[in-house]
FIMI-47116 format. One line per 5 residues: for each residue x, y, z of C-alpha. Coordinates in nm, 3 decimals. Example, Ala and Ser with C-alpha at 12.3 -4.5 7.8 and 13.67 -1.06 7.14 Angstrom:
BEGIN
1.230:-0.450:0.780  1.367:-0.106:0.714
This chain:
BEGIN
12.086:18.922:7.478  12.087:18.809:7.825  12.329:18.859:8.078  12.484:18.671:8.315  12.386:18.799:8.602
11.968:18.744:8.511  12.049:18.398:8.394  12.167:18.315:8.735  11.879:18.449:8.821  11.607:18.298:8.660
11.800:17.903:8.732  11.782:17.994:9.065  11.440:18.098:9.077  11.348:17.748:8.855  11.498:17.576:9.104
11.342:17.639:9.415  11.042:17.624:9.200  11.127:17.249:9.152  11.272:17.185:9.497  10.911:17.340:9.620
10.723:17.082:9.400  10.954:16.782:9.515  10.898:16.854:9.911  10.512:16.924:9.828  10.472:16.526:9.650
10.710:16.406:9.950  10.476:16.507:10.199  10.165:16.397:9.964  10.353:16.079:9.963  10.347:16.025:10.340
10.055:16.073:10.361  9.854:15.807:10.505  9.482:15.826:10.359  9.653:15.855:9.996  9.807:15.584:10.044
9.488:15.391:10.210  9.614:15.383:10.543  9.288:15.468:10.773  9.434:15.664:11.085  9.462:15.447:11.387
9.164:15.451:11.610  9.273:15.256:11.963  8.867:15.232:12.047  8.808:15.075:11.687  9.134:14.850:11.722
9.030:14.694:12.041  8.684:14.651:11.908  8.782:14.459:11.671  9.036:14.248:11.830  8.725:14.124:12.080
8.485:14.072:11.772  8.778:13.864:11.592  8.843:13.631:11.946  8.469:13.575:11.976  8.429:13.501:11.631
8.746:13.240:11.692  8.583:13.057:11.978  8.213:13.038:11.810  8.391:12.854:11.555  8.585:12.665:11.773
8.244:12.552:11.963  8.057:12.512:11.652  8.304:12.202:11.463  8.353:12.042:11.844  8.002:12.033:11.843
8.009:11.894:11.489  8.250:11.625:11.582  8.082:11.512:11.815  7.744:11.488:11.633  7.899:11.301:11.357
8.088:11.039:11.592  7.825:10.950:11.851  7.478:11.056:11.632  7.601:11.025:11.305  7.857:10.707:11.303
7.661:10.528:11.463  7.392:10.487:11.208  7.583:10.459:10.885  7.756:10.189:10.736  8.157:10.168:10.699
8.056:10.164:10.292  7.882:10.484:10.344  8.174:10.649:10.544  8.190:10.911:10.296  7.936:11.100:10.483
8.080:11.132:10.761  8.308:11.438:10.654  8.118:11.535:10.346  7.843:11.654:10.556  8.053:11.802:10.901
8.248:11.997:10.607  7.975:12.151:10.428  7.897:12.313:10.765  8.114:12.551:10.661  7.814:12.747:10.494
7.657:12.792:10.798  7.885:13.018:10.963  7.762:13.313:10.873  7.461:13.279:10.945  7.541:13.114:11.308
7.760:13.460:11.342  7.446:13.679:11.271  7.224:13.459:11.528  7.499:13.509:11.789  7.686:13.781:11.800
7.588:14.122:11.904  7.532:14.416:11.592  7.829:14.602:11.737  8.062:14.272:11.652  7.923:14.206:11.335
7.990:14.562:11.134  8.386:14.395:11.142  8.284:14.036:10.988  8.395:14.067:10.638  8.477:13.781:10.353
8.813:13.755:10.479  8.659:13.642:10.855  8.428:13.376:10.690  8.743:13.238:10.478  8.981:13.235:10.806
8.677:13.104:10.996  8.628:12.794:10.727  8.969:12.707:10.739  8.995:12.719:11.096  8.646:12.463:11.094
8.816:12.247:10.855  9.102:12.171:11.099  8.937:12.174:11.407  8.717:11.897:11.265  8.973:11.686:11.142
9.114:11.712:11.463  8.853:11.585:11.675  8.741:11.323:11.432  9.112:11.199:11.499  9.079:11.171:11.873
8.730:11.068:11.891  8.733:10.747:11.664  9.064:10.655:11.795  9.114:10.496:12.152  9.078:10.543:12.423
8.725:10.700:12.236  8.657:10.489:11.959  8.843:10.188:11.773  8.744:10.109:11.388  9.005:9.949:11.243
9.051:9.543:11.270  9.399:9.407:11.429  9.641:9.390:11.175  9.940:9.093:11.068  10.185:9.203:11.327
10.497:9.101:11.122  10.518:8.834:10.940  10.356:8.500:10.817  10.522:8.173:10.804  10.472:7.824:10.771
10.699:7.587:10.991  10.709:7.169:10.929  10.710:6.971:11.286  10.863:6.659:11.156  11.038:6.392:11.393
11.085:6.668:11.656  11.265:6.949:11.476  11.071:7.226:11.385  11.164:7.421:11.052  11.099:7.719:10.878
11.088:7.763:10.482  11.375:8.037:10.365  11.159:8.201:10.149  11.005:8.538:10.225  10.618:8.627:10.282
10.626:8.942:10.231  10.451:8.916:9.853  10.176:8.671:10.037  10.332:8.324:9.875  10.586:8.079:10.011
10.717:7.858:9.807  10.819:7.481:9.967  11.073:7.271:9.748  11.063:6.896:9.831  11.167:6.582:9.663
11.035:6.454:9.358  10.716:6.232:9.400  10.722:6.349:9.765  10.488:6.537:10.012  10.558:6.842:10.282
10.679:6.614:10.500  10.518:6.612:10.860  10.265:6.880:11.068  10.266:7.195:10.904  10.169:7.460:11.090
10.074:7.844:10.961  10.231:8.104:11.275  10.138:8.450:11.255  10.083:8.685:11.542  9.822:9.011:11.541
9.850:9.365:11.697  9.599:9.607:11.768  9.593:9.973:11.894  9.344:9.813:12.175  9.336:9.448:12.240
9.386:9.157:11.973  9.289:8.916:12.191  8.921:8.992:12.146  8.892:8.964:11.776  8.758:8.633:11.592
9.007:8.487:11.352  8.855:8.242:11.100  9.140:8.022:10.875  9.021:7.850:10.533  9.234:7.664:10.334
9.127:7.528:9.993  9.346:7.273:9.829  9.213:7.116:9.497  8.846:7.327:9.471  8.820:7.156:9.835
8.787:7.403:10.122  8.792:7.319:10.510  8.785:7.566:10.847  9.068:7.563:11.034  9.071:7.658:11.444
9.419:7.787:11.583  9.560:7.609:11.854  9.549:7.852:12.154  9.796:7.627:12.360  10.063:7.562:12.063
10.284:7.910:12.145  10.279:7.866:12.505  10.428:7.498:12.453  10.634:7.515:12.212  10.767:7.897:12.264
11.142:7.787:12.298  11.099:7.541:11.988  11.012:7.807:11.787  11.232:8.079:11.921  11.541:7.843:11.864
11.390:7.665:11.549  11.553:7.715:11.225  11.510:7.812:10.862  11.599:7.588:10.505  11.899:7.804:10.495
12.016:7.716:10.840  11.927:8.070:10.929  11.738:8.197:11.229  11.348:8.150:11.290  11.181:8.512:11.209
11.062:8.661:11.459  10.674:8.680:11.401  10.554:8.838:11.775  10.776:9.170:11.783  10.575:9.299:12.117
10.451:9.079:12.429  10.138:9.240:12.363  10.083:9.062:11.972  9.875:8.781:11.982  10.001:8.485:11.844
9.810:8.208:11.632  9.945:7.856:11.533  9.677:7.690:11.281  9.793:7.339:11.187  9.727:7.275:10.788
9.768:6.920:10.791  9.989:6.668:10.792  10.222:6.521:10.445  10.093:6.804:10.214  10.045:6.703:9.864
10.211:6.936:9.572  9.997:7.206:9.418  9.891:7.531:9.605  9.724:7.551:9.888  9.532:7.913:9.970
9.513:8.066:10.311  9.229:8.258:10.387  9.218:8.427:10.710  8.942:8.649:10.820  8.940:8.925:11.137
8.659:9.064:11.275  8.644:9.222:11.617  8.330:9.443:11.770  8.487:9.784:11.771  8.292:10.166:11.819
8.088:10.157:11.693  8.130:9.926:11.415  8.248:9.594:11.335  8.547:9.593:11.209  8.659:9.353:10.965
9.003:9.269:10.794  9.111:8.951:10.549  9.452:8.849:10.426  9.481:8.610:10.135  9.814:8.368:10.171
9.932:8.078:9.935  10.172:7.802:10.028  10.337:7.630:9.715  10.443:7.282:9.741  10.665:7.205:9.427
10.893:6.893:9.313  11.271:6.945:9.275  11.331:6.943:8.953  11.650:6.722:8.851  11.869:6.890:8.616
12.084:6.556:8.454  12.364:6.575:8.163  12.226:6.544:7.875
């Protein structure tokens, strides 16, 4: 048997024995190499940081100089059909980078270049690029997209002096004209639309065709018809005794009036209007399709 006094003893004894253990795996535990930490090195540290920044700006220099290739050597000689190429190919730069990195930089930079700097440095290409290509083929340093419909379209009747817009809406590209059985669109009709454009509207060419019937005629706008008849048409009226819309929202929208005849017959007339304008460093070209509807009333009668 076993006495008190050497059981206290030997639990005593067991546990420093585990208290000793449990200090020993604390300290293994802050240890920094077991846990993967490399000891800080200030000389190493700063190293790096430098070889990260110059690896930053080489990038930096390398998709500017990309951007610029592709707008003024590139653009220039490819279609807008082929436009595909034009970030396809600035993109797959990317692969170079490396290899730019090992041209350029100095062997006591290049021992910290790892996979993670050529992933940070393509994603920092990526946006760069984009970035330029933004500013570059928009004005002031480029301009490739045609002047766009500023608001609306409408067509407005100039009949015995009162000028009159058609209620319905052409925001779906169709207006729709009810007049009187066995009758005609009484008096000029006109098609008023205004353009915009991040530059200047007023140099584009705007060609109008209208085809009526399988019969198709050019149509010039008449330059002088706004000027003219501005407070006609700012105080003109809709079908529904509503105000006329308001088709030039800025003083810098160029307007167009484009008269489509006089007394149009019923059936469906289709407006095709086509934009161009000499942009940079292509020609940039737009086209709405419109439709005016002339339809009879139909009389609804007891039966």
């Amino acid at each position: 048997m076993v006495d008190l006094q050497t059981a206290m003893a030997a639990a005593a004894a067991e546990r420093k024995k585990r208290d000793g253990a449990a200090s020993e795996d604390r300290k293994v535990r802050r240890s920094g190499p077991s846990l993967g930490i490399e000891p800080f090195d200030p000389v190493k540290h700063v190293s790096k940081e430098k070889a990260d920044t110059a690896s930053m700006w080489l990038v930096i220099g390398f998709s500017v100089l990309v951007s610029v290739m592709m707008r003024y050597v590139l653009m220039p000689n490819t279609s807008p059909e082929k436009s595909d190429i034009l970030y396809l190919m600035p993109l797959s730069a990317i692969i170079l980078i490396p290899q730019i990195h090992r041209m350029v930089m100095p062997k006591s930079f290049q021992e910290y270049y790892t996979k993670g700097t050529w992933f940070k440095a393509g994603f920092l290409h990526t946006f760069t690029f984009l970035a330029m290509s933004f500013l570059l083929v928009n004005p002031p340093m480029g301009d490739i997209v045609a002047p766009k419909l500023a608001s609306h379209w409408a067509i407005a009747t100039d009949h015995d002096g009162t000028l009159l817009f058609n209620e319905d809406s052409s925001k779906d590209g169709v207006i729709e004209w009810v007049v009187d059985n066995d009758g005609r669109l009484e008096g000029e009709v006109w098609l008023l639309f205004a353009l915009a454009d991040n530059v200047n509207s007023d140099g584009a060419e705007v060609n109008v065709e209208l085809t009526h019937q399988s019969v198709s005629i050019d149509l010039a706008s008449d330059e002088f018809y706004w000027a003219n008849n501005s407070d006609r048409i700012a105080n003109a009226t809709k079908t529904d005794n509503s105000s006329a819309p308001n088709l030039v929202p800025h003083e810098k929208d160029q307007p167009f009036a484009i008269n489509l005849g006089s007394d149009l017959a019923v059936g469906s007339h289709d407006i095709l209007v086509t934009i161009k304008e000499d942009g940079d460093p292509w020609e940039n070209e737009r086209t709405y399709r419109w439709k005016l509807v002339v339809v009879e009333a139909v009389d609804v009668s007891d039966s």
